[in-house]
Structures are given as structure tokens and as C-alpha cells.
N, C-alpha and C positions, 0 to 999 in steps of 0.2 A: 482853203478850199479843199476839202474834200477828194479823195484819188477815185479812180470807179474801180479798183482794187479792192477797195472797202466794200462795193458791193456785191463779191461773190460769193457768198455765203448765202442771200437771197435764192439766185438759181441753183445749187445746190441744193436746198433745201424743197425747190417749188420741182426739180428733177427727181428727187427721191420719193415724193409724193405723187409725181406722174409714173415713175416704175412701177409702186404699188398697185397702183390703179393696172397699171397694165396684166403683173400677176394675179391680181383677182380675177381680169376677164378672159386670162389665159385659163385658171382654171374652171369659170363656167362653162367656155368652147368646151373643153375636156369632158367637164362632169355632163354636156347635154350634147355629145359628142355633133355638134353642130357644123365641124370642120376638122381636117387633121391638123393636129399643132405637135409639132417636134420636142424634144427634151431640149433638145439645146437652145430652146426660145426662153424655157424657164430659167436655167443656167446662166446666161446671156445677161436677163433682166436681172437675175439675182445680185449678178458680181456691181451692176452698175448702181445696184441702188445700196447694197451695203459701203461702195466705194465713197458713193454723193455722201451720205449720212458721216461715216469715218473725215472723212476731210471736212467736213461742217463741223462734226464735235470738236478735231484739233486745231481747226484753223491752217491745216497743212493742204494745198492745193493737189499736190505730186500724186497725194493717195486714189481721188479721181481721175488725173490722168492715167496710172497704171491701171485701176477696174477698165477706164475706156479702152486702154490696149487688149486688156486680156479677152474685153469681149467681142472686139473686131478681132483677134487672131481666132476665136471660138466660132467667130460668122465665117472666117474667109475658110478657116478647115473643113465646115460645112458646105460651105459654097461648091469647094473644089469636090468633095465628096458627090453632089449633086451633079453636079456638072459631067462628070464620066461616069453617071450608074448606066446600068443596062437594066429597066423596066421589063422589057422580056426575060431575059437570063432570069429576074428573079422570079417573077412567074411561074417560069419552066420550074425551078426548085421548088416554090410551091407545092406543085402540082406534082414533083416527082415524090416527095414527103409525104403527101396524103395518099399517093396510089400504095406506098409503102405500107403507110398505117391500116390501108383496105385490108391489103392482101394478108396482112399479119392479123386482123379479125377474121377474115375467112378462114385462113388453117386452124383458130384458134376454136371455131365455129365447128371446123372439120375435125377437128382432137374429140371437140367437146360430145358430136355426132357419134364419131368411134366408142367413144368411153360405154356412150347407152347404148351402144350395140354389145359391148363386151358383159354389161350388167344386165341386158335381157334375157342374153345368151345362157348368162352362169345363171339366174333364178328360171328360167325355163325348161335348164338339167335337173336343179333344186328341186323344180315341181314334178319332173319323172322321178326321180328318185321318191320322191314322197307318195306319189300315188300308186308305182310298185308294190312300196312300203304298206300303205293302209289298205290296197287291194289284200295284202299275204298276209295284215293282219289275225283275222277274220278267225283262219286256219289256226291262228296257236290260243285261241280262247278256249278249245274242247280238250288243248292235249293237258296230259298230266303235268309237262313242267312247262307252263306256256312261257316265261320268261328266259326260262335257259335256252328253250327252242330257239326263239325268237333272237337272242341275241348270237347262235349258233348262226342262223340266217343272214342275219348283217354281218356277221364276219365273214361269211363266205362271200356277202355279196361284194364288199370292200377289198374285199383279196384281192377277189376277181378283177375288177376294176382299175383297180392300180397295180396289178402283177406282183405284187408282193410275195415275200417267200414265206412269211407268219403274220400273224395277227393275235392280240392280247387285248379283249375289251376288260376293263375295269371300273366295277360301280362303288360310291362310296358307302362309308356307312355311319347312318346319322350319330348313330349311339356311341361307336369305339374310335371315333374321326379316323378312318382307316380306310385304303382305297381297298378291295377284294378283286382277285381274279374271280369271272365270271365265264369270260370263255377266251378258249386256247385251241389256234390249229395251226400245223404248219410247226415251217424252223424260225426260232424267236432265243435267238442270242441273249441271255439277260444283260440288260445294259447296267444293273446294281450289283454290288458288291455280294458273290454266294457266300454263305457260312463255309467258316476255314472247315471245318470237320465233316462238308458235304463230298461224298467221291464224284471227284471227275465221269461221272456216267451218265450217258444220254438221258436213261429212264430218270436217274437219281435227279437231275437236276431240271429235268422237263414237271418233275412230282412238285417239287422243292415251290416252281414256278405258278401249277394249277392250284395250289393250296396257299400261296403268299398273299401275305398283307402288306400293306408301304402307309408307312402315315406320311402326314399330307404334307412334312417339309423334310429337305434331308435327301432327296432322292429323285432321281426325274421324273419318275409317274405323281408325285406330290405336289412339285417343282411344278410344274405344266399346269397340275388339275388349281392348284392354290392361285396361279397368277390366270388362268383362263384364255391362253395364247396360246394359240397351237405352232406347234416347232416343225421344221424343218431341218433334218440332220443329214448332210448328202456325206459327211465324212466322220466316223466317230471318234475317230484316235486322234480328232482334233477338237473334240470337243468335251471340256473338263465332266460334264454332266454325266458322261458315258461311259460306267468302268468296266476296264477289258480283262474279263476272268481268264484267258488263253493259257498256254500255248495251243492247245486242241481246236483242231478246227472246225467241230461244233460251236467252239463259245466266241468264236472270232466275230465282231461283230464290222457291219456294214452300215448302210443308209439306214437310219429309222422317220417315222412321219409320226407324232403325236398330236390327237386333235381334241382338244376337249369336248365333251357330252352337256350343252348348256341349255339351263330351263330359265326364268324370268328370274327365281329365287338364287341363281348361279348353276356354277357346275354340279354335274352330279354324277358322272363319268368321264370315261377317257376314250380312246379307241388308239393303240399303237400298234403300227404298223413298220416289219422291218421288211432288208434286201439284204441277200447274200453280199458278202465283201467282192464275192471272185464276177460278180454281174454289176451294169450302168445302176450308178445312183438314184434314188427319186429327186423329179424332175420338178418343175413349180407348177405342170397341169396335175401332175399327179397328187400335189400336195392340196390342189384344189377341190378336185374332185373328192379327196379325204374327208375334209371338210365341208363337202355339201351333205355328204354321204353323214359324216358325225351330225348334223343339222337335222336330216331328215330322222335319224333315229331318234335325237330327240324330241322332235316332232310327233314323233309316230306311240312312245314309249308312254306320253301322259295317260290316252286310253287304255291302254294295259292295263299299266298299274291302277288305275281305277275299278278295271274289272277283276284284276288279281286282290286287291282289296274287300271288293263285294263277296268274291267267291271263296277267301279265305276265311271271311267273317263267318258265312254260312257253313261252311267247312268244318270250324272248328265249334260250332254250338250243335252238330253233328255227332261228329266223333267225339269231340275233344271229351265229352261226361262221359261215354263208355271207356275211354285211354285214361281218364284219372280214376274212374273207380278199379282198373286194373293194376295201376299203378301205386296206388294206395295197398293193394293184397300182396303185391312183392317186397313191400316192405316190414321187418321184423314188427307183429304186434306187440313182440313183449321180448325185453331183449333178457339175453344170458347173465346169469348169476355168477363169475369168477371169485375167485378168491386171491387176495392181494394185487385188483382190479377194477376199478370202477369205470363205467361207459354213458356217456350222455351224447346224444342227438338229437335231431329237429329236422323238418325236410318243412317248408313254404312252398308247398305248387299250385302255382300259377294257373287259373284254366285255359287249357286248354293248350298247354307248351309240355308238358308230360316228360321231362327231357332227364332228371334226375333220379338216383337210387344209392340206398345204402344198403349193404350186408354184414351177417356175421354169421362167420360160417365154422363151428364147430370141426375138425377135421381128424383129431386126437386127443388125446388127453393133455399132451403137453402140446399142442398148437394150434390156435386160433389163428382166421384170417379175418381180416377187414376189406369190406370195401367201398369205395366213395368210386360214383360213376355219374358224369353227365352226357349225355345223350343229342348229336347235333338233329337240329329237324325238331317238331312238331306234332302233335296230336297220334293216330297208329303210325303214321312212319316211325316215330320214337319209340312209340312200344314195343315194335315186335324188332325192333335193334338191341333195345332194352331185354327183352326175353331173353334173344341169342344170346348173350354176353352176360347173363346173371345162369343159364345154362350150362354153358363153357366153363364158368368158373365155380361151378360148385362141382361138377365131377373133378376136374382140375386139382382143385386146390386138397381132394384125398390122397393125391401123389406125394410125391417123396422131393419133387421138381423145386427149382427156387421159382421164388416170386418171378421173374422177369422169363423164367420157361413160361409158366403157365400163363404171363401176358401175352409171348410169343404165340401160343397156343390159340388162344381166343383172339388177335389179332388176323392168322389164318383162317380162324373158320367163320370170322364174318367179311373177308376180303374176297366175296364172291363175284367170279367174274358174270355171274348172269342175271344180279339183283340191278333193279330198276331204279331204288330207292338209297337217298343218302345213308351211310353205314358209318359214321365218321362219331369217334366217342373220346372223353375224356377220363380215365381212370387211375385212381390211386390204389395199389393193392399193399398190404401190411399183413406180412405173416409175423404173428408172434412167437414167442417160444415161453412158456412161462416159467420152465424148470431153470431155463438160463439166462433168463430174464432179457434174450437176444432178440432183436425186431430187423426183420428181410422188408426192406421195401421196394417196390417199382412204382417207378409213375408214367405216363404216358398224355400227349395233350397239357392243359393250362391248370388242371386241380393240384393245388400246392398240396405237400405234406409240413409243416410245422413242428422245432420240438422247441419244449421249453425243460430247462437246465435247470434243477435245483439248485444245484451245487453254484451255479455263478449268478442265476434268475432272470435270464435273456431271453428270448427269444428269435429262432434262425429256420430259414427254410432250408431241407433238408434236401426236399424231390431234386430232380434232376430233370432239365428241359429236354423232349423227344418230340416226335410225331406224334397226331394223333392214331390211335387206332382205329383200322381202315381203310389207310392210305393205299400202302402197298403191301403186299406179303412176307419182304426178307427185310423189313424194318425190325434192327435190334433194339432191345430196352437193356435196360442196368440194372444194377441191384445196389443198395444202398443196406449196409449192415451198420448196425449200432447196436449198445450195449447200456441198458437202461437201471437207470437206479430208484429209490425209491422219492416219490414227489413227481418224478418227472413227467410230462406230459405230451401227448401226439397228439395234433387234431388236423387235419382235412377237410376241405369244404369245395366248394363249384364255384365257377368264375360267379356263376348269378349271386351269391350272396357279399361275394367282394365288390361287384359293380352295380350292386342296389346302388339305387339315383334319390338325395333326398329333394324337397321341393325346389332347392337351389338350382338344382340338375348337376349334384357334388354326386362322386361314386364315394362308398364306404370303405372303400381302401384297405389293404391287406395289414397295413399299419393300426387301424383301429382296431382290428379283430387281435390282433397281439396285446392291446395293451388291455384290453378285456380279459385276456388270458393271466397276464404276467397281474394285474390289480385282482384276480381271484383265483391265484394259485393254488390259497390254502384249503378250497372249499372241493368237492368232489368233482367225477366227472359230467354228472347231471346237472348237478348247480353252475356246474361253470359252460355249459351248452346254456342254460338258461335265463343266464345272464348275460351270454353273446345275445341271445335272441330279444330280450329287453330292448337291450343296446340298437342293435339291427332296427325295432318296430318305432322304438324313439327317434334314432337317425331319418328314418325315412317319412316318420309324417302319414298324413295323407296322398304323397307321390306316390304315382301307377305306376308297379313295376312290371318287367316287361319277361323276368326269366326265374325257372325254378330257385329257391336259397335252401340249402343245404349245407348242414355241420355233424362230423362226427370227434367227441373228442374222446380219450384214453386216458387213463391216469394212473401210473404205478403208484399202491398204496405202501 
């Protein structure tokens, strides 16, 4: 007979099947939340039915008794749990949680409130500043230099505003990727490294500053305008960007504010502003206001330049035909006949940029000068700069004077303190000697001089870098002597023919025009002007260029 041991395996089997059941309708209450049901119900039922099934597979009883222990100790910890909660108490924590979470959305609400009050605030100055701006417009459309004015004007307004001790606006320039000063008032510490051989002098280094250019990386006015961030510098001697030219306490510098000039296309100036060392730093309103004020400008600068546009168009289909047909009579029609000397040039002008000239000026029997001049400015403004300076140097160059007096010379007499008009020039002068076959040169501004070497077959720039003429008055020039042999070669030319653009938007480079030289050394002066100029019309194409080209070359026979 049979034991009823034999038949536990039955309710084992019919209990494990009844736990399932029960987890299925545990999770229906759940999924159709019909009632609360605890975790530890699932748990519970879990252990008991993996236990039934485990002791049914081995035939080992014990493994269902333990699941039943473990899940009565899992109901009685429950139990006890129950049994002393406080239903209030947790309530109250509820409640105290949620009023938590209120209160941290209302400040959050309240930040959020402040913020648009702080951003109605700043575009509401934005808009005085701008309608300031376009009201004062109006006024620099009649004057003669309406965009200097104008930017004279927002610098003084910017000063003003943020107490500043100098201002230095700077616009770039599309063609030379070069930032330009445009206007300068006030004490403005250069935060860039001066030229070692500038003298420590206010004037000297204030000149140095209204005439500088920065290209656009390498330098902090570059640095700023390239990444389009405007800076805040409350301390410079801590900041690597900012070199301190001292000991003099002119160049000592202070707090600077730099803000970029931004259009849709990008930057297209700067505006810097600095603070003395021995006064409080600029502050973070001040550096805002900087920056509303840089905004508004450029806001304000598109119609300008629109009408600065129109008005120059018209301007120069003006003047610009009576400035080249005068322009054209300054130039030799028929050049001089030397002996054991050959001469070729070319002049390309542009309508209505008039900026360029060459001479040859008889002065003795044994000394000829030369000269290569370009002209900064425009239509008559250029012309009658042009006149001054081709006047100066023909009485000039009868004297007895070197090259670099007689630069001096014409240097002071267009450095007029009461002209209205840009006087700023590039010249190469070359007094020859032909009995001693010796060349005196000066140069002044960006027109190279060039020689090419029989004897080795090189070619090397000879000029030497100065100022323009112009600038100031006690501006010295050099003189460069050399001793010429037969073959050898000089020529001069204007930035315009070095920085002709071909269709690529490539300059013609000072390197090309050399090796034009050096590939037709053997031919004369004429032919080897004429072969730059091939060279020159093939480089460039069809591409509009923008500035007079100009070449003078020499050739000892």
C-alpha cells in the first residue's frame, strides 16, 4: 500500500499553479490600478512558487518548506512595518516636499522674470543709442569726410559713456586683410609691440599709432576682430595679449575694453577702448554699454556706406576725367635719350584713382634723377598732392642736396598744418651719377626699389622701410648709395602693380615682377618694362583692378 508521502508532489505542483495565477492577477490590479497592491505581495508569491516547483523537480520536500519560511518572515517584516506607520507623519512629508518643489518654481519663475527685465532693459539703451545714432546720421551725409566724421562722433560718444581715457576705432580692409586706424582721441597706450627704432615720444608714437595697420592674427586688435568676442581687460600686465612697451608712463598701460564692429557677413571693425593704470578699472556695465554702443554703430554704418558709395560713384565720373586727363600731362611724353642708359616704363590708370606718377628729371649733365610716386586718396584730392610733390622735386632735385634732403624737403612742404585733404604719398627718388656711374636713393612709404646684379644675376630690394610722406614734419629718410656696373638693372614700381588681383583674387607679388626681370635681363630697358607689362595683363585676366600699376626700369648699358 501506497504511503500519502508518495503524494506530495501533487499539491506542489497544483500550489505552483495556484501562485501563478495569483501573479497574473496581481499584475492586472497593478496594470488597471484597481487597488493598491504592495511589492512585497509579488516577492512573497514569487519565492513560494519558485520553492513548490524546485521541490517538485528534485523530489526534495525541505526546498518548499524554506520558500514558506522566507515568505512568512517577508509578511511578518511587513506586518510589523504596518502596524507602527504614522499615516499622518507621512502626509505631512508629502506635503512638506511639494510646498518645497512650489517654492523652488516660483523663485525659478522669479529669476526667470528678472532676467527679461535685465534684457528689456539692455535693448531699450540699445534703441537710444541707435536713435541718437540715426537722428546724427543725417548731419555727416553733406560733410566732406562723412565717414571720418562720423566715426570721430561715436568715439567721442563711447568715451563719454564709459569714462574712458582713449578710444581707437578700427575698420578692416577687404583687399589688404588689414585692420586700419580710423579714429584716435584721447591717451591710448599701445597694447602691440612699437618698432624697436621708434623714439619713445609721445608725438612719435601717438603718429606710429593713427597710421597703423594689424593684420588680422598675431595681435590683439586681430585676435578680437578674427574670433568676434569682445574682451574685457580689467588688468593688462596680466594678460599675455597685452605688451607693455614702458618704462614711460605714457605707454604704461591699464584696463582696455575691446568690442567688435559686427554686420550679418561678420566683423568689419573694432572699437578699443582703454583706462589709465593710476584710475578704477572697467567694470562689466561698462563693458556693456561698450558693446551696445559697438552694435549701434554698426547698425547705424550700413546706410552710410550706401550713401558713401552712391556719392563716390558720382564723385568720381565728376572729377575723376578732368584728374586723369591732368594726370596723363605730368607724365613724360617722350622720355630722354642717355647714353650708356636705357629707360622703359608703363603707368596703367585706373579711372578715376589718379594716385600715381613718374619723372625724369634732367638736372646736369652728369646727374639725372628719377622718380616713382604714388599718391594716397583719389580723383583731385590726388592730383593736386600729386602737383605739390612733382613741384618740390623738380626745383629740389637742381641742388647740390642728397636724395634723402630733398625727400626731407618735399616731405615739409606738403606737411601743412591747414590742408583739409589727405597728403599722405609713397616715393622712390634715384639720383644718378653717370660720369661715376653712382646711384643716391631714398625711399619713403611701400614703393620698392629693386637691383638686379649682372655679376651674380639676383635680384634684391634695395629701398629701405620709412614713413610715408606726410605724416609728420621731422620724419628722417636714408640714403642708399651704390655703385653700378654695366648690365645692371633698377626698377620701381607702386604697390598697385604688385597687388594687382588675378581672377583667383591672387596679388602679383613682388616675386613675379623679379623673375620677369631676371628671364629678360639681356634685352633693354624698354623691352623689359614691356614684358612686365604682358606678364602684368596675362596675370590678371579679365579681373577689375582697383589701383593705378606703374613701372619704371633703368638699365646700365
Amino acid at each position: 500500500m501506497a504511503s500519502i508521502d508518495s503524494f506530495i508532489n501533487y499539491p506542489l505542483l497544483i500550489s505552483s499553479g495556484l501562485g501563478l495565477l495569483i501573479l497574473i492577477f496581481l499584475l492586472i490590479i497593478k496594470i488597471r490600478n484597481t487597488a493598491k497592491v504592495s511589492f512585497i505581495y509579488f516577492v512573497v508569491t514569487l519565492i513560494a512558487v519558485c520553492g513548490a516547483l524546485y521541490s517538485y523537480t528534485t523530489e526534495q520536500q525541505i526546498y518548499f518548506v524554506f520558500a514558506i519560511l522566507v515568505s512568512a518572515s517577508l509578511i511578518l517584516l511587513y506586518s510589523i512595518i504596518k502596524a507602527f506607520d504614522n499615516p499622518k507623519k507621512r502626509e505631512e512629508k508629502k506635503a512638506a516636499k511639494k510646498a518645497a518643489e512650489l517654492a523652488a518654481s516660483m523663485n525659478q519663475d522669479t529669476i526667470t522674470k528678472a532676467q527679461l527685465e535685465e534684457i528689456e532693459a539692455k535693448h531699450n539703451k540699445l534703441l537710444a543709442i541707435n536713435k541718437d545714432l540715426i537722428s546724427k546720421l543725417s548731419s555727416f551725409f553733406s560733410s566732406d569726410n562723412s565717414m571720418e566724421n562720423f566715426l570721430d562722433y561715436c568715439n567721442e560718444l563711447v568715451t563719454e559713456k564709459v569714462a574712458a581715457d582713449g578710444c581707437v576705432i578700427l575698420i578692416a580692409d577687404d583687399y589688404d586683410n588689414t585692420l586700419a586706424v580710423k579714429s584716435f582721441k584721447g591717451s591710448f597706450p599701445p597694447p602691440y609691440k612699437l618698432p624697436e627704432d621708434l623714439p619713445h615720444k609721445p608725438i612719435r608714437v601717438e603718429t606710429n599709432l593713427r597710421f597703423a595697420q594689424f593684420q588680422l592674427k598675431g595681435n590683439i586688435f586681430g585676435d578680437v576682430f578674427t574670433e568676434g568676442e569682445s574682451s574685457l581687460i580689467t588688468d593688462s600686465t596680466k594678460d599675455p595679449r597685452v605688451f607693455q612697451n614702458g618704462p614711460e608712463d605714457f605707454l604704461k598701460c591699464g584696463s582696455y575694453i575691446f568690442a567688435p564692429i559686427k554686420q550679418q557677413e561678420g566683423s568689419i571693425g573694432i572699437v578699443a577702448l582703454s583706462r589709465n593704470p593710476d584710475k578704477a578699472p572697467f567694470g562689466k556695465d561698462d563693458f556693456d554699454v561698450a558693446i551696445s554702443i559697438a552694435d549701434a554703430i554698426s547698425t547705424t554704418m550700413k546706410p552710410l556706406y550706401s550713401f558713401l558709395d552712391y556719392a563716390e560713384h558720382t564723385e568720381l565720373n565728376k572729377g575723376g576725367s578732368i584728374a586723369s586727363k591732368y594726370q596723363k600731362d605730368m607724365i613724360p611724353a617722350k622720355l630722354p635719350v642717355f647714353p650708356n642708359l636705357s629707360i622703359g616704363c608703363f603707368s596703367n590708370n585706373m579711372e578715376g584713382v589718379c594716385g600715381d606718377y613718374y619723372d625724369i628729371l634732367v638736372s646736369r649733365k652728369d646727374k639725372v634723377s628719377f622718380v616713382m610716386a604714388d599718391v594716397a586718396g583719389k580723383g583731385m584730392n590726388s592730383l593736386i598732392v600729386m602737383i605739390m610733390i612733382r613741384a618740390i622735386l623738380r626745383l629740389a632735385v637742381n641742388t647740390n642736396q642728397t636724395a634723402s634732403t630733398i625727400m626731407s624737403w618735399a616731405n615739409r612742404g606738403i606737411c601743412s598744418e591747414g590742408t583739409k585733404i589727405d597728403h599722405f604719398a609713397s616715393v622712390a627718388l634715384i639720383n644718378y651719377n653717370a660720369s661715376t656711374k653712382e646711384a643716391e636713393i631714398s625711399t619713403c612709404g611701400n614703393n620698392p626699389v629693386l637691383l638686379y646684379s649682372a655679376a651674380d644675376k639676383t635680384v634684391k630690394q634695395i629701398s629701405v622701410a620709412s614713413e610715408p610722406m606726410g605724416v609728420t614734419k621731422d620724419t628722417v629718410y636714408q640714403d642708399t648709395k651704390i655703385t653700378l656696373n654695366s648690365g645692371d638693372i633698377i626698377a620701381s614700381c607702386t604697390d598697385g602693380l604688385l597687388e594687382s588681383l588675378n581672377e583667383n583674387g591672387v596679388q602679383y607679388s613682388i616675386e613675379s615682377l623679379k623673375k620677369v626681370i631676371v628671364k629678360n635681363s639681356g634685352a633693354n630697358a624698354k623691352d623689359i618694362s614691356n614684358k612686365v607689362k604682358d606678364d602684368l595683363k596675362k596675370y590678371c585676366g579679365t579681373a577689375q583692378q582697383y589701383d593705378d600699376q606703374s613701372l619704371l626700369v633703368i638699365k646700365i648699358q
